[in-house]
KOLZA-869787 format. One line per 10 residues: number of its first residue (from 1); their letters; for each residue y, z, x of C-alpha. Coordinates in steps of 0.05 Angstrom, whole numbers, plus 5000, padded with zeros to 4 digits. Each point is the difference from the previous one (the first is absolute). Layout:
# KOLZA-869787
NUM) A) Y Z X ~ ...
END
This chain:
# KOLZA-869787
1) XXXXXXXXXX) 2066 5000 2527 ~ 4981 4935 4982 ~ 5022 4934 5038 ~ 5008 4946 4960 ~ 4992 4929 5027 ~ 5005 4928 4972 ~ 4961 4958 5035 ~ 4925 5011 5009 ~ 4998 5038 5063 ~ 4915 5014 5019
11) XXXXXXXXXX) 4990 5049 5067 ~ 4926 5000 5029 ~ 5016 5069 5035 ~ 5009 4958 5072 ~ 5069 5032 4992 ~ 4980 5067 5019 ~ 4965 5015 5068 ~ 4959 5067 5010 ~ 5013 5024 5079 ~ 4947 5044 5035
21) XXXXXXXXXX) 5023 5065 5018 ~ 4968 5007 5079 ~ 5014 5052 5051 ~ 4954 4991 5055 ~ 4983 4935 5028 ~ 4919 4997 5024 ~ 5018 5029 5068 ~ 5024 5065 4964 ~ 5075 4986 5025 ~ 5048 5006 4946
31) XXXXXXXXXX) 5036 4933 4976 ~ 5081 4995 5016 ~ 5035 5026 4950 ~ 4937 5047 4969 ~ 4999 5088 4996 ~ 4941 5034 5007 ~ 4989 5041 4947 ~ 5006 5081 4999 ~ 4927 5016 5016 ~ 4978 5057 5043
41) XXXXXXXXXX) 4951 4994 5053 ~ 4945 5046 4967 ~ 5014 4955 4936 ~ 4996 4935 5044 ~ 4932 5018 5040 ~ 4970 5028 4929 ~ 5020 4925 4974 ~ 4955 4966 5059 ~ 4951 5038 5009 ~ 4978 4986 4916
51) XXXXXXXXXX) 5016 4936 5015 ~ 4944 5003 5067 ~ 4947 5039 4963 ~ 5010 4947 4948 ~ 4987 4945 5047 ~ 4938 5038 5032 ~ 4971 5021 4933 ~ 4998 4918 4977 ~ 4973 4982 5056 ~ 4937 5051 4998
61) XXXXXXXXXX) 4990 4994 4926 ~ 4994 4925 4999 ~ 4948 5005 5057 ~ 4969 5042 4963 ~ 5000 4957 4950 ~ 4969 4943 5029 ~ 4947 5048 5026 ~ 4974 5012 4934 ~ 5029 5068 4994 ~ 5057 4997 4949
71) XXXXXXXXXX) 5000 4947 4946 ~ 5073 4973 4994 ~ 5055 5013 5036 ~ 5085 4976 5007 ~ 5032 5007 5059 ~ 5073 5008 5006 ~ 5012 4968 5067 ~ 5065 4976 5010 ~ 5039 5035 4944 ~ 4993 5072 5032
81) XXXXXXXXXX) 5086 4997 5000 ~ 5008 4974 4939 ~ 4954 5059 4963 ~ 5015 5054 5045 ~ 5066 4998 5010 ~ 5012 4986 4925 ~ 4961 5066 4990 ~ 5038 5037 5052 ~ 5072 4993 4972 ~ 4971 5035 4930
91) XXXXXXXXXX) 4998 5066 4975 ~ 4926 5026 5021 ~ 4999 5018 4919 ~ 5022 4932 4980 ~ 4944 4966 4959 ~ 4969 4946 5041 ~ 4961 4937 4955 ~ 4962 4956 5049 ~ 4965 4933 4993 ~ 4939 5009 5053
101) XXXXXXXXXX) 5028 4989 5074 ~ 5035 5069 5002 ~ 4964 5035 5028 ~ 5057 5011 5058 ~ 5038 5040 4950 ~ 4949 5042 4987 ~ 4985 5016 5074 ~ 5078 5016 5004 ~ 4991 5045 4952 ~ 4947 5042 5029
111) XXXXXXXXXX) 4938 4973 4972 ~ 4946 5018 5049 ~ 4945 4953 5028 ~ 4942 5045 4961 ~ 5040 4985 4937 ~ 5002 4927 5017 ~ 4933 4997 5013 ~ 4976 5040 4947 ~ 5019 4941 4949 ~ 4993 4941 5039
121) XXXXXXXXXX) 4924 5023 5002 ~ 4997 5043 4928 ~ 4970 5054 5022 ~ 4998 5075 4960 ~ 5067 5018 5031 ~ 5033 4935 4982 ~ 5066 5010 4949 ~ 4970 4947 4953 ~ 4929 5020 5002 ~ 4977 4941 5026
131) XXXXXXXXXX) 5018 4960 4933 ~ 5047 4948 5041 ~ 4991 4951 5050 ~ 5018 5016 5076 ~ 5070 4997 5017 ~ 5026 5027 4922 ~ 5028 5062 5026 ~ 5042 5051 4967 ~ 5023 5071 5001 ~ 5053 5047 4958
141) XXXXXXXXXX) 5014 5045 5051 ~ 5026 4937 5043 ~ 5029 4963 4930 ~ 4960 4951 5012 ~ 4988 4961 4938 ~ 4922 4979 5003 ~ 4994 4931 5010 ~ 4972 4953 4946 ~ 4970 4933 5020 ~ 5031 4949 4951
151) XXXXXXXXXX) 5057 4975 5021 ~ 5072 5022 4992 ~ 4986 5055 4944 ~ 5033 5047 5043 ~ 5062 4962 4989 ~ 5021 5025 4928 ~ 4971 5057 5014 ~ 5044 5023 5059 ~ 5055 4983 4945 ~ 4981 5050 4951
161) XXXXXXXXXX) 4978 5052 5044 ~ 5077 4995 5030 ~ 5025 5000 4926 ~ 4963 5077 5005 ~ 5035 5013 5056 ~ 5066 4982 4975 ~ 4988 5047 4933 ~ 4976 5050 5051 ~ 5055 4994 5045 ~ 4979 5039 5061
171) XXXXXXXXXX) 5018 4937 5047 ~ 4945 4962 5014 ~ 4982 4929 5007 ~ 4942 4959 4984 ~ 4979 4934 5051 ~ 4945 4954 4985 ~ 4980 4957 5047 ~ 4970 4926 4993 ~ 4987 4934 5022 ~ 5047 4936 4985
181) XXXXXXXXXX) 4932 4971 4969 ~ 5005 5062 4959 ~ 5079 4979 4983 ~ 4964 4935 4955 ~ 4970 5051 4952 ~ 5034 5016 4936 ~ 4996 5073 5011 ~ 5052 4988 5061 ~ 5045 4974 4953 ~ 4997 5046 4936
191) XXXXXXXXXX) 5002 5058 5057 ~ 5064 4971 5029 ~ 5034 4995 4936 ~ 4979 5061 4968 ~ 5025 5037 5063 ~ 5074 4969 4996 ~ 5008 5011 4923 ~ 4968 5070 5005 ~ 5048 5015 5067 ~ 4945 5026 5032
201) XXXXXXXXXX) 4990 5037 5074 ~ 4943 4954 5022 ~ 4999 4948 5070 ~ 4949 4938 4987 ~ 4989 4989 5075 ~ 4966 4926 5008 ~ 4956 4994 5065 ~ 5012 4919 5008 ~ 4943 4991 5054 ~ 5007 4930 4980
211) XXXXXXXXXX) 4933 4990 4965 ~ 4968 5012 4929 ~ 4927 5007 5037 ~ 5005 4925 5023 ~ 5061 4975 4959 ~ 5053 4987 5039 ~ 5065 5024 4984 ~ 5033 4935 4994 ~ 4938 4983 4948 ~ 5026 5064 4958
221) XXXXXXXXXX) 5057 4983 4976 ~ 5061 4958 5009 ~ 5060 5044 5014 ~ 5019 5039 5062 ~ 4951 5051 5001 ~ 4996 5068 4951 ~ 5072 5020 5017 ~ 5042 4964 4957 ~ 4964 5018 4937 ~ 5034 5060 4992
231) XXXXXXXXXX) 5062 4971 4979 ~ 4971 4978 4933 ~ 4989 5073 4993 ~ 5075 5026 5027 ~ 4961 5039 5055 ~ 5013 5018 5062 ~ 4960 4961 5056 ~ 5007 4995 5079 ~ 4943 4956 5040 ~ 4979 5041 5072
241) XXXXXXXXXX) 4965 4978 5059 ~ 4930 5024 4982 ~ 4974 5016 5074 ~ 5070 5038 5016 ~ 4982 5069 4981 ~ 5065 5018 5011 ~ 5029 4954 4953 ~ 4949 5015 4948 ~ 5022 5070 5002 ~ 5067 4997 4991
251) XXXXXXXXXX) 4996 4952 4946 ~ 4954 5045 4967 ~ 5047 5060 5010 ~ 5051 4965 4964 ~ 4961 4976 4957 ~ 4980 5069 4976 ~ 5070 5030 5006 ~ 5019 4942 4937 ~ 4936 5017 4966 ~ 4999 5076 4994
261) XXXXXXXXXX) 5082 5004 5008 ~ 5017 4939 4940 ~ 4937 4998 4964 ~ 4996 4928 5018 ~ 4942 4958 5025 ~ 4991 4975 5062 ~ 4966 4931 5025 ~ 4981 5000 5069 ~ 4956 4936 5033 ~ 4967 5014 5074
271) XXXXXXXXXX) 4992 4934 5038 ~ 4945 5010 5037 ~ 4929 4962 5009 ~ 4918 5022 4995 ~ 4976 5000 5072 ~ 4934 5013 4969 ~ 4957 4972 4948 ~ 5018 5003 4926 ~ 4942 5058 4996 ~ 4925 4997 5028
281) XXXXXXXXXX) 4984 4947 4954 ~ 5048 4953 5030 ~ 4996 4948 5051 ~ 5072 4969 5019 ~ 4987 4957 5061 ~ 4984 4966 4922 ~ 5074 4993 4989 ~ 5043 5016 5057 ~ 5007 4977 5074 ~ 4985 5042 5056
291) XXXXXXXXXX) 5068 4989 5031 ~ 5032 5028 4932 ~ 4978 5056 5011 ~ 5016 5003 5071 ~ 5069 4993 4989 ~ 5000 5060 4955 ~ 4956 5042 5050 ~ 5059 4991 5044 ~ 5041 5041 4941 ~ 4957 5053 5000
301) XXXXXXXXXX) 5032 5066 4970 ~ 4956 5046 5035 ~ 5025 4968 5069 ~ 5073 4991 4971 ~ 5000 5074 4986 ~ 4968 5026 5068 ~ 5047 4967 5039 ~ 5058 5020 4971 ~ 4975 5076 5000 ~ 4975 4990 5070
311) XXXXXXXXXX) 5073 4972 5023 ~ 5025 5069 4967 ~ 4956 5038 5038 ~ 4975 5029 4938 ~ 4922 4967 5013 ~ 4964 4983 5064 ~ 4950 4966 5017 ~ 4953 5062 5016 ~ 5006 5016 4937 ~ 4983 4940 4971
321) XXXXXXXXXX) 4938 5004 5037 ~ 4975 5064 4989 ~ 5023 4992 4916 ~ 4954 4932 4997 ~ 4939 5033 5026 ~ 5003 5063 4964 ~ 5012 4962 4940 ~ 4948 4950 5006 ~ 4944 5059 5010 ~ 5024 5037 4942
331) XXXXXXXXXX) 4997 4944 4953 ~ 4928 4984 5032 ~ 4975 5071 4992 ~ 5029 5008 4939 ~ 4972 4935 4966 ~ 4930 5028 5031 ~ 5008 5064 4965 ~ 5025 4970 4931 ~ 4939 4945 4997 ~ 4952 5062 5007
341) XXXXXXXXXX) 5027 5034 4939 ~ 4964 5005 4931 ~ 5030 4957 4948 ~ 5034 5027 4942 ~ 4943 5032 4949 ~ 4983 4955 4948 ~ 5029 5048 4949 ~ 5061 4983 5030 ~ 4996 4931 4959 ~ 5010 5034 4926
351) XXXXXXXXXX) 5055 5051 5022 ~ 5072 4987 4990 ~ 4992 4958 4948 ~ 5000 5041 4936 ~ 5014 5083 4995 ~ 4935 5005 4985 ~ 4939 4948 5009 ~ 4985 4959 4934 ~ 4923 4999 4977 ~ 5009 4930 5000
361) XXXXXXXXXX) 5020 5002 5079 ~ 4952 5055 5014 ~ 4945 4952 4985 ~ 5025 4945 5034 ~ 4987 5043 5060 ~ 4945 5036 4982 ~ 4967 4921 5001 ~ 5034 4991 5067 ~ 4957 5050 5030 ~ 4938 4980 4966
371) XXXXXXXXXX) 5010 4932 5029 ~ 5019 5031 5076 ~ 4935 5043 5002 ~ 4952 4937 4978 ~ 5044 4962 5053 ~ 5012 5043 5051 ~ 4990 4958 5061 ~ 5054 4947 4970 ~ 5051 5061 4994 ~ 4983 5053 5053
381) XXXXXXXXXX) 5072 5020 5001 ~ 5002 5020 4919 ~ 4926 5021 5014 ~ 5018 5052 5039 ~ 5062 5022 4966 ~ 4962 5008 4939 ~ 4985 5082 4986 ~ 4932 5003 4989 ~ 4995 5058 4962 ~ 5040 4969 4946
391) XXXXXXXXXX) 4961 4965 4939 ~ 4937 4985 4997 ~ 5007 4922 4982 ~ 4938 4967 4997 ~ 4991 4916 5003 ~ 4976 5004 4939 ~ 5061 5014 4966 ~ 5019 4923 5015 ~ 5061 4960 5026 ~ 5041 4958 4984
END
């Protein structure tokens, strides 16, 4: 109903103040007055140890990295809680949309290192043939949408692909995951409203790690945080403690249960902060103080969560032990097995495009090849992809 008033009366939005929903405090005690959640102990210890192998798989690849070995990498240190335990209160068959510093949710979901390090080094066993760069993973058995580097076109696509669901009506859910940076694009906006017109079972889960690459939140925007947006879409919102795994997962949970249950969207926004760098590119001793980030190091989830699992009894410290070292040399003898493997055949790069290859295409490539065999020493991995039995190409032919 409408409320009629008669004298100009202008609100700013300071009348309405977002909480943050926290469970644990960083010494993994519960705060007064907080539940822990229903979670079994298999579930719990399936929770940290994706959110460990995480931890140990970002540290290796970027070392790697900065040996020369891998090209580009993100790390996802210091948002294990907020990905994982967002993933961990879904439906294994709910759709998952990610931005690029997922890859928690994928190791939740069973993603093994060899498929992990199959694409970040696109090799021939790599899911997406080696066409994108390192860290764009993806995979259908996992409903994993493949990632896509520019940013926030996941967004309205997590909408529609929950409008599906909805027609489909088998229960799921879709979740995207971004950045607050990502929350300034336009898709963020048209995805938000489409999704509350179109009543839609989707949760648009913001990581706010509290920097666009070096843009400061408080250089973003003006308003407190990504949170209250959602009420100029009449959409449900709550704001969690982003290192408190436990309170990411029960927000989630409920999140879902409106989502799949009403057909209603769901806005969720993970306080948390980038321990790391933006990617491998970045630098951010640049644009951010060492004691910053030493006050956040301090919240770490990973510690949050093994101290509250240790105080249960249901981790020790054994265990922790013996699970860092076995992961560390799998990831290292994995990564030394993946870097050995062929790369995709050059073939590969005209398939999947059309049913069947245009002439038009075909001699595209069929010039590609001509100019890898006159070349070789400048391509020596499409050199020795190339079948040499095939064509008979001859520099004469020309290039272009």
């Amino acid at each position: 109903m409408t409320q009629y008033v008669h004298q100009p009366d202008f609100m700013t939005g300071d009348e309405f103040s977002i909480p943050t929903f926290s469970l644990l405090n960083p010494e993994g005690e519960l705060h007064s007055g907080a539940s822990e959640p229903v979670l079994e102990r298999d579930h719990a210890r399936r929770i940290y140890q994706a959110m460990l192998a995480t931890r140990i798989l970002d540290e290796r690849m970027m070392a790697a990295q900065r040996q020369g070995r891998l090209s580009f990498y993100m790390q996802c240190t210091g948002e294990e809680a907020a990905v994982v335990g967002a993933t961990a209160a879904l439906n294994d068959a709910d759709m998952i949309m990610a931005q690029y510093r997922e890859q928690g949710a994928l190791m939740y979901r069973g993603f093994s290192i060899d498929e992990f390090m199959n694409q970040l080094f696109g090799n021939e066993l790599d899911y997406g043939k080696g066409r994108q760069m390192p860290i764009h993973y993806g995979s259908r058995k996992l409903h994993y949408m493949t990632i896509s580097s520019p940013l926030a076109t996941q967004i309205p696509q997590a909408t529609g692909y929950a409008y599906g669901q909805k027609l489909a009506g088998h229960g799921h859910c879709t979740l995207t995951f971004f950045g607050e940076g990502a929350a300034s694009e336009g898709d963020f906006h048209a995805a938000l409203n489409m999704a509350s017109v179109h009543q839609v079972p989707v949760i648009f889960f913001c990581r706010n790690n509290g920097y666009a690459i070096s843009t400061p939140a408080v250089e973003q925007f003006a308003a407190d945080g990504i949170a209250p947006r959602a009420f100029g879409y009449h959409m449900h919102v709550i704001r969690v403690d982003g290192n408190d795994v436990l309170a990411v997962y029960e927000a989630t949970r409920q999140a879902r249960k409106i989502a799949v249950e009403q057909n209603q969207p769901v806005l969720i926004e993970a306080m948390s902060y980038r321990l790391a760098a933006h990617s491998s590119s970045d630098d951010p001793s640049g644009y951010r103080s060492k004691d910053e980030e030493e006050v956040w190091r301090a919240k770490d989830p990973l510690l949050r969560l093994q101290k509250w699992l240790l105080k249960k009894q249901w981790w020790s410290e054994e265990e922790e032990t013996s699970q860092q070292e076995t992961l560390r040399r799998e990831v290292l003898e994995t990564m030394k097995r993946a870097e050995k493997r062929s790369s995709p055949p050059l073939e590969s790069l005209i398939s999947d495009v059309y049913a069947d290859i245009t002439p038009s295409l075909q001699r595209q490539f069929d010039q590609l090849k001509r100019h890898i065999r006159r070349y070789p020493e400048a391509y020596p991995r499409g050199a020795q992809s190339l079948d040499l039995d095939v064509g008979t190409e001859t520099d004469t032919q020309g290039e272009a």
